[in-house]
C-alpha positions in Angstrom: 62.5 -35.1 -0.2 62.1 -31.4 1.0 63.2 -30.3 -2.5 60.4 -32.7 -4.4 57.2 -31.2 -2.1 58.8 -27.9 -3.6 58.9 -28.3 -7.0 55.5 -30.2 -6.8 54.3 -27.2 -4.3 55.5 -24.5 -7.9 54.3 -27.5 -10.1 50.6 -26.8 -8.2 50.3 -23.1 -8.0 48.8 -22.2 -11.4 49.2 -22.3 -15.2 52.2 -19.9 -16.1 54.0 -21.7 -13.1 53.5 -25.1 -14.9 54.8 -23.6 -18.1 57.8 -22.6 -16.9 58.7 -25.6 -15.0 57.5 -28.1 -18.5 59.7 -25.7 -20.3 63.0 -26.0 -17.9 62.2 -29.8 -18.1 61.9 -29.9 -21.9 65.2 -27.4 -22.2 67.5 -29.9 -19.7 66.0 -33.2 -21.1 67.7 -31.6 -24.8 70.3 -30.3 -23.3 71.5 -33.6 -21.6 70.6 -35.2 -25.3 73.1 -33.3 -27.1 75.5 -33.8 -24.2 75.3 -37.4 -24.5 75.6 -37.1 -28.5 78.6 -35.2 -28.1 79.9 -37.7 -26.1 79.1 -40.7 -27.6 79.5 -39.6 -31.6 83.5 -39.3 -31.3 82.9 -43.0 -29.4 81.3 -45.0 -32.0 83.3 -43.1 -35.0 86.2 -44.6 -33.5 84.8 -48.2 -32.7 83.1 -48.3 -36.0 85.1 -46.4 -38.9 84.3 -43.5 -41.4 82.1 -46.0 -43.7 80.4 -47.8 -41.1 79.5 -44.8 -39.0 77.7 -43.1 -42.0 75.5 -46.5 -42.6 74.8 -46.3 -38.8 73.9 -42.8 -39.1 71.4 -43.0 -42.4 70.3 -46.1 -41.0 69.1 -44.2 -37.5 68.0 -41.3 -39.5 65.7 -43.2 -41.9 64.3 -44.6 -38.8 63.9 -42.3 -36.7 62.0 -40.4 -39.5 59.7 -43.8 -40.1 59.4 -43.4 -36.0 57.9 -39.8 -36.6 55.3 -40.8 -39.3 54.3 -43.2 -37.4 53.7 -41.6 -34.7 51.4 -39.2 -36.9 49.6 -41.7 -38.4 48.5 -43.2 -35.4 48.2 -39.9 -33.5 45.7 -38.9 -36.4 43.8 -42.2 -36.3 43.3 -42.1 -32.4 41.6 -38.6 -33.3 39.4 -39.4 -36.2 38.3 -42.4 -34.6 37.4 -40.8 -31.1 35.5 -37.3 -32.7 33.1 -40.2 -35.2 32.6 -42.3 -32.3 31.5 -39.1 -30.1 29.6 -37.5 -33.3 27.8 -41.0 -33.5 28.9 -40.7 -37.3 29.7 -44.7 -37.9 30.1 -43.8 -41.6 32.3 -41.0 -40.9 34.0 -44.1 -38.8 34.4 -46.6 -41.3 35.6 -44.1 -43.7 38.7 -43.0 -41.6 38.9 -46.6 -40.3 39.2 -47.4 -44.1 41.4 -44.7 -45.1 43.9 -45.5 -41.9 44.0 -49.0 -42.7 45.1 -48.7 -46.4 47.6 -46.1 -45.6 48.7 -48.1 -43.3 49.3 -51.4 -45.5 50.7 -49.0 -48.5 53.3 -47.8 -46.5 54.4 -51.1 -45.1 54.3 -52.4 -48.5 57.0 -49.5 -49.6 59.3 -50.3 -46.6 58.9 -53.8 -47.2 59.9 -53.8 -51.2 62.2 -50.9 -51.0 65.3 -52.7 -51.7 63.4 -54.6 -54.5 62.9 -51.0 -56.2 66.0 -50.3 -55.8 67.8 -52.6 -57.6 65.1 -51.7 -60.4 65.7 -48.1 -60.2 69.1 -48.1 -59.4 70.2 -50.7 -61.2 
């Protein structure tokens, strides 16, 4: 307990103090993430095979990336939205509203019929 009033106690005392600290939390929070992937890659090679690790791994890098852009998009939309709602702009609003929502929809409709275009393009 002593050792949490501490670090809250340099968490409190100013602004390069709360850099450093987010930074030593960001560095061991990565740190243990690559540990556990160096752990756990030679595990599931083994339980699933040369072939079937590769589909696992495309298959968490495709979403993973799909997890980034959608995190973007709804980043983005959080701040259009709250800058034409404080500007009082509602045009401004239902434009980005608008342009959100369709970019929305045409990218679900790309993951959706992906495989469909594939067999057309790939044939």
């Amino acid at each position: 307990m002593n050792m949490i009033l501490k670090l809250k106690n340099f968490y409190d005392t100013g602004a390069a103090n709360r850099a450093a600290f987010n930074t030593i939390l960001i560095y061991t929070q990565r740190f243990f993430a690559a540990g556990l992937s160096l752990f756990t890659t030679p595990l599931l090679l083994k339980a699933l095979g040369i072939e079937d690790y590769g589909i696992y791994a495309l298959t968490i890098g495709f979403v993973g990336m799909l997890a980034v852009l959608n995190w973007s998009l709804s980043n983005a939309t959080q701040r259009y939205t709250a800058f034409a709602i404080g500007e009082g702009d509602y045009e401004k609003l239902k434009k980005s509203f608008f342009y959100f929502i369709s970019n929305s929809f045409s990218l679900r409709f790309v993951t959706l019929f992906n495989r469909y275009w594939n067999k057309f393009f790939l044939c």
